[in-house]
BAFISE-525353 format. One record per residue (C-alpha): residue in one letter; x, y, z. Coordinates in steps of 0.25 Angstrom, whole numbers, plus 5000, padded with zeros to 4 digits. Example, Ala and Ser with C-alpha at 12.3 -4.5 7.8 and 13.67 -1.06 7.14 Angstrom:
A504949825031
S505549965029
//
This chain:
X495147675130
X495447715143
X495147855147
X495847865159
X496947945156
X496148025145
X495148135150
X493948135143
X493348245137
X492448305151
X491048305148
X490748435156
X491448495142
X490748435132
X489948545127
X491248595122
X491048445113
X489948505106
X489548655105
X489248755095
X490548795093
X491048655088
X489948625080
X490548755074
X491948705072
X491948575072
X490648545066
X490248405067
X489448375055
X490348465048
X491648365051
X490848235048
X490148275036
X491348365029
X492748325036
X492348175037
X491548185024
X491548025018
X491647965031
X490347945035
X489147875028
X487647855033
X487347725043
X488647715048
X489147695063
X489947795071
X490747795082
X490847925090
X491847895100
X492047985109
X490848055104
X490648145117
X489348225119
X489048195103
X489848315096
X489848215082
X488848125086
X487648195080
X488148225066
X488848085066
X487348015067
X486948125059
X487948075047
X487547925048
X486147915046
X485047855053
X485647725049
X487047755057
X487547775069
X488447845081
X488947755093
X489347905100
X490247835110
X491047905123
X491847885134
X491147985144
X489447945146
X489348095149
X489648135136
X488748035130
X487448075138
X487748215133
X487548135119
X486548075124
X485748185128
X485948255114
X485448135107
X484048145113
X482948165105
X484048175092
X483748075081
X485248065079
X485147985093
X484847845087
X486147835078
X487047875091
X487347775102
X488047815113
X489147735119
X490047755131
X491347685129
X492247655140
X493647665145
X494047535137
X493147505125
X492047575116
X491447445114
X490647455102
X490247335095
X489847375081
X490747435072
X490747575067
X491047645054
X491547785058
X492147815072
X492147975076
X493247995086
X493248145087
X494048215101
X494048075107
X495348005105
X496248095114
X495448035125
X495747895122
X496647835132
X497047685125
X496747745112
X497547635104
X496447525110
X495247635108
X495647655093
X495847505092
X494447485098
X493947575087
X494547505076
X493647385080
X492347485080
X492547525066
X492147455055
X493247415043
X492947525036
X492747615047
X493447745049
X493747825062
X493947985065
X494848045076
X494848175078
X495648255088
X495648415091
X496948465090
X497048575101
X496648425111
X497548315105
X498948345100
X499648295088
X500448205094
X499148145102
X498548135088
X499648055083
X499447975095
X497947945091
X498447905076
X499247805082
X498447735088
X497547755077
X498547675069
X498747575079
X497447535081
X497347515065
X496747635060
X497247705046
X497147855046
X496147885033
X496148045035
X496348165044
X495148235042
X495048395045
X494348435056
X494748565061
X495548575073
X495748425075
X496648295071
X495948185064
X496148055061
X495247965051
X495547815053
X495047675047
X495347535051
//
């Protein structure tokens, strides 16, 4: 996972991650519960890598219940104190941990039902060893969302990130639609 030769996402734009205007056409809770409808259930654990200043992170604690749970991991801290900072005084707040991951690993112990990789992927330097890292994190029956906005990664760079999907032992199940984006919807 080494970030060296990939530029992350600058925090001082990370307004532009999560405004009303988005909200307006990418709607979160829209996509989860509409677009992704069948692949969530209550109590189950998420991993939002790459979760950035929290765009799905409230309506993905919102769909697993009290009894589930987000680990909202990112690479950059700043963008997890801005989470952290929407996460006071919410009652969502004790379903999400936050986690900084490194250059290198995740490292998350437990394993996870669902991982939400939503604008994050491009960024991903060794991307076969990252998505071989999340193949460990989720569980046997687990299942895995990438998402990718066209106008920012190119067909040929998508085809790119399907490879390595496939090397790293993932089976496509579905390309859902979710406007102006590439998509790829993996199990083990």
């Amino acid at each position: 996972m080494e970030q060296k030769n990939r530029k992350l996402y600058p925090v001082k734009y990370s307004w532009v991650l999560d405004n009303f205007l988005r909200k307006v056409v990418q709607n979160p809770r829209f996509i989860l519960n509409t677009v992704l409808r069948g692949c969530f259930k209550k109590g189950i654990t998420i991993l939002d890598v790459g979760c950035g200043n929290g765009f799905f992170t409230f309506a993905l604690a919102d769909l697993v219940g009290p009894e589930g749970k987000i680990i909202a991991v990112d690479a950059q801290q700043e963008m997890l104190d801005e989470l952290k900072k929407k996460l006071q005084n919410n009652d969502l707040s004790k379903r999400i941990e936050l986690r900084r991951y490194d250059s290198n690993k995740i490292n998350i112990q437990k394993q996870v039902d669902f991982i939400f990789a939503f604008y994050m992927m491009h960024e991903v330097v060794n991307q076969k060893e990252f998505l071989q890292e999340l193949r460990e994190i989720l569980k046997p029956d687990g299942k895995m969302l990438i998402v990718e906005l066209i106008g920012r990664v190119s067909q040929s760079e998508f085809k790119k990130i399907f490879e390595n999907c496939e090397k790293a032992g993932f089976k496509v199940t579905g390309r859902p639609t979710i406007f102006l984006n590439r998509t790829l919807l993996l199990a083990k």
